[in-house]
N, C-alpha and C positions, 0 to 999 in steps of 0.2 A: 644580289638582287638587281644587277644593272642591267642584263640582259632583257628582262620582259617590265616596263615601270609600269605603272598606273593605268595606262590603255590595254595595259594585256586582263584585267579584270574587266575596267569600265569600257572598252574600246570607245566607241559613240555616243553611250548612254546603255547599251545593253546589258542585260544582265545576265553574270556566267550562267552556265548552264549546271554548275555542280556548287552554287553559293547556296544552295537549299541543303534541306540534312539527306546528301546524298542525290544525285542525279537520275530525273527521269529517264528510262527507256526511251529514248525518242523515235517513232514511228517515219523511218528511213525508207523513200521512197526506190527502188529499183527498176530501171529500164528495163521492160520484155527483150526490147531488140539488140542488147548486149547479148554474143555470146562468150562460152569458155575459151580464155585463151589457154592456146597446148602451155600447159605448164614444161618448163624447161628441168632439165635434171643435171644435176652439178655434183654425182657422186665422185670421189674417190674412188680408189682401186678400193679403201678402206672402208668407203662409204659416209666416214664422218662429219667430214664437212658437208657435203652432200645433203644428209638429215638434218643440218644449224643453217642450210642456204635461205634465203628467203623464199615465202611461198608464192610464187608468180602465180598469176590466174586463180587465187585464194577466196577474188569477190565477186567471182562468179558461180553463185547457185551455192556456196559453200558458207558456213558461219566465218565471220571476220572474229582476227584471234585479236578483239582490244576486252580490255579488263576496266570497269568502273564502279567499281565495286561499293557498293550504299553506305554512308556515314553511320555508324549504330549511333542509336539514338543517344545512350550514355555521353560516349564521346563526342557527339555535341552539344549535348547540354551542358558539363565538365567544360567546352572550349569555350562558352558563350558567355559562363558562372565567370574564367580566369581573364579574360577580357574586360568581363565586368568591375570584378577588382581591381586591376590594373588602374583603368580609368578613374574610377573612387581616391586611389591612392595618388594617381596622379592628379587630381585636381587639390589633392589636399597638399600636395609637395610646390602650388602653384598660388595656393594661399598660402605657405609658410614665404616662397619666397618671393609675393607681393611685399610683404611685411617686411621683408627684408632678413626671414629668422633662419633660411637657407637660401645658398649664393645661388646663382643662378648663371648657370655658362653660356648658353646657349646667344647668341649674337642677335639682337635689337636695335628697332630703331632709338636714337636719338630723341631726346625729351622735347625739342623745338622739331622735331619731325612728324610730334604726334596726331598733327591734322592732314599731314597728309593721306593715298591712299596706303594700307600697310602694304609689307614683301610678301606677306608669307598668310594663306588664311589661317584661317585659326585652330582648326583641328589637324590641317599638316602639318602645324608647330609642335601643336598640344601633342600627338603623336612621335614627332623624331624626339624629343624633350622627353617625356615618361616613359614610353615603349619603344621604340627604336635604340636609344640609349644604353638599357639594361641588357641589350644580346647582339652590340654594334662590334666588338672582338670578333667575331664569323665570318664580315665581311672584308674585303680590300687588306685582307692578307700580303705583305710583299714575298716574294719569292726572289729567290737568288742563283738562279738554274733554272735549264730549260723546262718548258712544261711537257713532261713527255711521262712516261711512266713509271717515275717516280721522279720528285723535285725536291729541296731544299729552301724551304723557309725561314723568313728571318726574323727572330724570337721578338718579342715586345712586351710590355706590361703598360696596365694602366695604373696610379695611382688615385684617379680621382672618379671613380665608376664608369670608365669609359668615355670620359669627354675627350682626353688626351693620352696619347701614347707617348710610352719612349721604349727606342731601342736598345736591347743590353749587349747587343756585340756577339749574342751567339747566335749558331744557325741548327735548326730543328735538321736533320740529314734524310735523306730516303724517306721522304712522305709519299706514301702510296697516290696517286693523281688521279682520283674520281669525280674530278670536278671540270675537266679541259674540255673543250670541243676535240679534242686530239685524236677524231674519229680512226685514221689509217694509221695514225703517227708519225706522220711524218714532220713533226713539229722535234727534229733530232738536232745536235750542231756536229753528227758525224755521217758519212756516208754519201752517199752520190749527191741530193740536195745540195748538202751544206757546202761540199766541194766546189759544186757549181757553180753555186752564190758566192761563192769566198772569187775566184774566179774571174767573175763579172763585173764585180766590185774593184779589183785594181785595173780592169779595163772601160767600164762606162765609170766608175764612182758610184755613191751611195743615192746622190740626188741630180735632179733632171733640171730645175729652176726654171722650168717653164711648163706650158700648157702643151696640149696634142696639138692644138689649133695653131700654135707661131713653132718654136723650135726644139719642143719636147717628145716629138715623134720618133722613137728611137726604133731601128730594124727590129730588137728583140719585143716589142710591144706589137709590131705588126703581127712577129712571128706566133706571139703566145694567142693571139687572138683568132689565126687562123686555125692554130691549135687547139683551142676550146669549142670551134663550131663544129670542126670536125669529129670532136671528142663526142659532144653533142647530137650530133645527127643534124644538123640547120645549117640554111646558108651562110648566115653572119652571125659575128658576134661582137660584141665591143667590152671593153674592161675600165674601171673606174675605181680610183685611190680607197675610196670608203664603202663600205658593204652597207650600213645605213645608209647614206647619200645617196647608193642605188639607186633605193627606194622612193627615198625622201625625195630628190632631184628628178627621177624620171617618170614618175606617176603624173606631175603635172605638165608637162610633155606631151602624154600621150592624151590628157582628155581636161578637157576644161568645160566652163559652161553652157548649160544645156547635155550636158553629159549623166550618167547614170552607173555610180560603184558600186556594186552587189559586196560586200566584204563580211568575211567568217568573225565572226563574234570574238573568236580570240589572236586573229592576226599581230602578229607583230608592232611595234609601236613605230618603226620606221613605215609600216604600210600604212596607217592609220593616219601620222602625219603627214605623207605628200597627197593619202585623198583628201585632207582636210585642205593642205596649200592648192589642188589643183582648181578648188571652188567649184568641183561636180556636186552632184545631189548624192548624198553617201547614204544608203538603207542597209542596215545589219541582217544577216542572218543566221539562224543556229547554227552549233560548229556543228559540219559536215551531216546537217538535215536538211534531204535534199528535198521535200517536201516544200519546206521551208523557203527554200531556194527558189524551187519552180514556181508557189505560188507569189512571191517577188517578181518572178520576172515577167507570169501572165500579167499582173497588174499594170506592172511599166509596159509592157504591149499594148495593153488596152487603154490603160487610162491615159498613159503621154504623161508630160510635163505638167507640174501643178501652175494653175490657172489658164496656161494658156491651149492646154491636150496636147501639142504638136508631138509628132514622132520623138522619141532621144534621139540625138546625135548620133551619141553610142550608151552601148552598152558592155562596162566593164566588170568580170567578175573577179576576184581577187581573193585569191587562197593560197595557202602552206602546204608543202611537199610536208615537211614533220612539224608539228606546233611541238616547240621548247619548252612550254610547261606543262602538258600533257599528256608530250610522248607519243600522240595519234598521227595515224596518216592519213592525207587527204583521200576520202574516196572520187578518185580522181576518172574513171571512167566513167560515174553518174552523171560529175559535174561537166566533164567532155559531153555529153548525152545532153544536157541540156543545151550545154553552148550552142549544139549542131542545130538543134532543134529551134530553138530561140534568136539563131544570127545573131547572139552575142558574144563577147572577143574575152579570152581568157590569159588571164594574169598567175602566172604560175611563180612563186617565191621557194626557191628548191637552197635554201641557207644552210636548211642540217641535213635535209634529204642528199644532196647532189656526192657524191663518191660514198654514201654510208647504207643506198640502197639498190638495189639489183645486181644481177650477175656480176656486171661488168662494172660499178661503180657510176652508174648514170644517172641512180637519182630517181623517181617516183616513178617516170613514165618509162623506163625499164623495167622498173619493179611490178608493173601492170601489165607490162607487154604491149605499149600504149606506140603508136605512132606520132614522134615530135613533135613533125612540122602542123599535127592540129593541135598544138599549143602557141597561141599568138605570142606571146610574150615569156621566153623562161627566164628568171631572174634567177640567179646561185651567187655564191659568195666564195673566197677562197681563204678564208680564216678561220674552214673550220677541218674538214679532210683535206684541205691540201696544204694545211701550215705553214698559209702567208698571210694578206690581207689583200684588202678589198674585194670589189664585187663584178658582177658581170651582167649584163643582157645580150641576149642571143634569138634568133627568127629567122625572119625572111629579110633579104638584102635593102629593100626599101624602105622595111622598117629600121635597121641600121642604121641609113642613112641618113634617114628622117634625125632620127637620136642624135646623130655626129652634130649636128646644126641649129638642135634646139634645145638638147639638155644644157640646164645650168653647171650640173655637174662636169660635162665634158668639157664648155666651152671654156669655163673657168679655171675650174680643178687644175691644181697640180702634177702631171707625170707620174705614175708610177716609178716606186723607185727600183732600178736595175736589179739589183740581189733578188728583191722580190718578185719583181717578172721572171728573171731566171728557178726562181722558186718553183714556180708556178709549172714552168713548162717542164721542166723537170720530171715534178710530181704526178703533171699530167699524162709526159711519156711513160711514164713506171705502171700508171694503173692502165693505160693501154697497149702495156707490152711491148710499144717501137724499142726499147732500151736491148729486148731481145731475150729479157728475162720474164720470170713468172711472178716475181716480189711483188708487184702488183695486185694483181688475181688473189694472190693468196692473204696477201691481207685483206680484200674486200669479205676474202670467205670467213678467216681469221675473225672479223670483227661480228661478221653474221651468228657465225658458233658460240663466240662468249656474252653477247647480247640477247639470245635462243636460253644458253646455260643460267647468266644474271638472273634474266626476268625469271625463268622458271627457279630459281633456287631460293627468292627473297619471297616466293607464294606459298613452296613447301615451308618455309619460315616460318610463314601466318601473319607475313604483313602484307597492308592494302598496297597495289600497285598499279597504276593508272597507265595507258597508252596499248598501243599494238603489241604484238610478242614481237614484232621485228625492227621496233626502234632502239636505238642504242640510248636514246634518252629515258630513263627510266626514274620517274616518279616516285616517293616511295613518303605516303602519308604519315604526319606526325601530328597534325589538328591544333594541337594546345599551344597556346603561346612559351609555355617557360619551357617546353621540349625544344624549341629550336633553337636555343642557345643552348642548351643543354645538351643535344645528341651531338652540334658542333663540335663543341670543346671534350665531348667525351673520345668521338672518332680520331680529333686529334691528338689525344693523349696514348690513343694505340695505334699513330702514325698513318693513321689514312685520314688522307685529306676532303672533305668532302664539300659540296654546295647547300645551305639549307638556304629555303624563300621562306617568304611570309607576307603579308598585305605591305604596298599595295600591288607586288607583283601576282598573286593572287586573291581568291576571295577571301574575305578576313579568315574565315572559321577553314579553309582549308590550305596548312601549312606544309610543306613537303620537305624531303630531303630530294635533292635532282643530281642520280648519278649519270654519268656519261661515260659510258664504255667507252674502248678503244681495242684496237687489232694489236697496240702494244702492252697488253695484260697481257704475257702471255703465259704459258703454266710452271715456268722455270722463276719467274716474277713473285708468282702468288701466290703458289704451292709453299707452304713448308717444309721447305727439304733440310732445314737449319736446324729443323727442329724433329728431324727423324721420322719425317713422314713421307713413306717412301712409295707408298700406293700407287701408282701411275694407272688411273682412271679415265673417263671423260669430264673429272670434275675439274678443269685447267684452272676456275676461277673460283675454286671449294678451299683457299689458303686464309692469308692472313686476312686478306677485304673484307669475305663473307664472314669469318669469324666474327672478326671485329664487328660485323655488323649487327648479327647477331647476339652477342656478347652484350652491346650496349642496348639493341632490343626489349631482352631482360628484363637488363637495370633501367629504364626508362617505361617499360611495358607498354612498348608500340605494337605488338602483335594483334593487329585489330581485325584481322580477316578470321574471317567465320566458314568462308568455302576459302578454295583454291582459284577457282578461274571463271567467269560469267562471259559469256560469248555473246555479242551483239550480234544478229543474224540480220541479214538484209533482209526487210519486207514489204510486199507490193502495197501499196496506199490503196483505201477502199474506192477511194472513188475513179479506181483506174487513171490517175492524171497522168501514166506515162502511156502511150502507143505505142502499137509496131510502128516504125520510121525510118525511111530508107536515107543512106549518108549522102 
């Protein structure tokens, strides 16, 4: 649950858009003046990969392939009834141990502390204390091996219902890894990467002990960076230790007060927090209703600044290449359409998108067929396809500069450390082919084909699945609170590893399990050949995963889908708010 906290429900104050019993249609407005981009074709001699590529030019004039499939009413009335008990019981386990008649673990303050203000309110306590507690085994798992595709974990019990752990000294071996951002995989510690890094490290060291700004500037830091603009398509690019910090650190940078952030209702918590530090005026809008959007931005046109009307300064828009718990991708050529239209400056966060969508691993505005440089701002991260850490901003050379001299992150921060720059450039030469090879390429398609295969095979299942068909992030609804500890510990007991959320990383009543493909599933992995199954198909990821997942389906009766697949179609808004508009 650390990836998306509390802002990725509440962001601002908004409310998600799927915490109802099941999510409206939302009436998605489309620019006349877009046209089809040539779709690109990436067959095989085979053709295979080719048919699993992503659909380039898909949201033009065509249904968009996302799935959100409506909460049946049962199941949530059933999740709303097990929440309700929950709560009943946890208040009565809070009158026992007022009393004193059950102990009580949980850490408080001090009996002479008790006028002061308290830590903690009072239903985020009440909450980790009765319900967090009973299904807290699922998370912060240690692992003892790479995270790659497959890992080793290191066994634990609780004896006192999960306040405290111990370890017993053994380790769970070959846990399937449907949990990693491991999008290419190159999160390995053999092969050209790791070589590299190993390499690096008896030549720079592990740490740099200083900043960019005094004597932390190392050549290989220059080098990765002219490596990633170029990867990119833009003039510059700059790199930073932490992929939150990015965010958190360069948002208030770029706009302060008298400013104006237009931000997607389920943005990430790092975006969330630096428009809150940079003291702009933050207005939520529905995820990717761009209705929504435009009539935001007419109103900041017209009306100005409250009290005083003056112009904005600026105007920021801020949205996700792939939202992490949803699985969808930004409709990114609308939101471009308005930018153009509006003279407002676009904040693009490409974290899970960047190497996990288009051809060539570039991330949304490949995936669209989009021209770069009218993306003001691309934010990407390198901890999740390219199996290092931290993050990036990339543009126009002025805005680089701008950054080098007033992000807190840059000025302050720490060096990247050597291994992991060498990481980076590495991973970045392999997916653009300088190395000389195609290992690159073919895991981007690799990843396209079993994320194309996943999503479609957990529909034929009969369970609900939320996001695009071409996200590797794959949602995969479980509603009820005692399911999510429950489908955990069941997938781990048939050795696949998996992610499940629950409030407050989303809406209370809708809990999910959150798989994450990878290009290293691949059919030698998953396949049951151990077990005499010898079929050689296109089903690469029909083995032990899907079984097991299916298997515990069943026994939990998560199969909650009623159709297979509901297509969200782009449609023109009545009141014609979009024009013909020349760029």
């Amino acid at each position: 649950m650390t990836d998306s906290p509390a802002s990725k429900a509440a962001g601002y104050g908004g409310a998600c858009p799927h915490a109802r019993n099941g999510p409206r249609q939302e009436r998605n407005g489309f620019p006349k003046s877009l046209r089809l981009c040539p779709r690109e074709q990436n067959r095989d001699q085979d053709g295979e990969e080719g048919r699993a590529a992503p659909r380039h030019g898909a949201w033009c004039g065509r249904p968009v392939g996302e799935s959100f499939e409506e909460t049946p009413m049962l199941v949530a009335v059933l999740t709303y009834v097990g929440y309700g008990i929950l709560t009943v019981f946890g208040y009565l386990r809070d009158f026992l141990r007022h009393w004193k008649i059950e102990r009580c673990h949980i850490a408080r303050e001090k009996e002479e502390q008790k006028d002061f203000v308290p830590l903690y309110q009072d239903f985020e306590n009440f909450y980790t204390r009765n319900l967090y507690m009973r299904i807290r085994d699922n998370w912060n798992r240690p692992i003892c091996s790479v995270p790659g595709a497959k890992m080793d974990l290191m066994e634990r019990v609780s004896h006192d219902y999960n306040w405290t752990f111990e370890y017993t000294g053994e380790v769970v071996k070959d846990v399937i890894n449907l949990g990693s951002y491991n999008y290419l995989g190159f999160a390995e510690n053999t092969g050209r990467c790791a070589d590299a890094a190993a390499e690096v490290s008896v030549t720079y060291g592990v740490g740099v002990a200083s900043t960019r700004q005094e004597i932390g500037n190392l050549d290989i830091h220059e080098e990765m960076e002219k490596l990633v603009a170029e990867f990119l398509g833009v003039e510059s690019a700059m790199a930073f230790g932490m992929g939150f910090a990015t965010n958190s650190m360069n948002i208030p940078a770029l706009t302060g007060k008298g400013c104006l952030i237009l931000s997607d209702e389920l943005n990430h918590a790092s975006l969330v927090l630096g428009a809150r530090l940079s003291g702009s005026t933050v207005r939520v809008f529905k995820h990717n209703n761009m209705q929504n959007l435009e009539r935001l931005l007419r109103e900041a046109i017209v009306g100005g600044q409250p009290r005083t009307h003056r112009p904005w300064k600026k105007i920021l828009i801020v949205v996700e290449g792939i939202y992490s718990m949803e699985g969808s991708i930004v409709r990114l050529p609308e939101v471009m359409a308005l930018k153009k239209r509006y003279r407002a400056y676009l904040y693009l966060d490409e974290a899970h998108s960047i190497g996990a969508l288009g051809p060539g691993g570039r991330g949304v505005v490949e995936y669209f067929g989009l021209d770069p440089r009218d993306v003001d701002v691309m934010m990407g991260t390198f901890t999740k396809s390219f199996g290092a850490a931290g993050g990036y901003i990339a543009g126009k050379r002025e805005l680089i500069d701008y950054l080098r001299c007033h992000s807190h992150s840059a000025v302050y921060a720490t060096s990247m450390s050597p291994p992991v720059v060498e990481q980076i450039i590495t991973s970045v030469k392999c997916i653009m082919g300088d190395d000389g090879a195609i290992t690159g390429r073919s895991r981007v398609r690799q990843l396209a084909h079993n994320t194309v295969y996943f999503r479609r095979r957990l529909r034929e299942m009969g369970f609900i699945i939320y996001g695009n068909d071409d996200s590797p992030v794959v949602p995969m609804m479980l509603y009820m609170p005692a399911k999510i500890g429950a489908f955990g510990r069941e997938m781990l007991r048939r050795n696949v590893g998996v992610v499940v959320v629950g409030f407050p990383a989303t809406p209370i009543i809708e809990s999910r399990a959150r798989f994450c493909i990878s290009a290293a599933h691949s059919r030698d992995l998953l396949d049951r050949e151990e077990k005499n199954q010898t079929k050689k198909d296109d089903r690469s990821l029909d083995g032990e995963a899907l079984a097991a997942i299916s298997e515990v389906g069943d026994l939990l009766q998560l199969k909650y889908s009623r159709r297979r697949l509901q297509l969200t179609a782009p449609r023109p808004s009545d009141d014609a708010v979009y024009d013909d508009m020349d760029d």
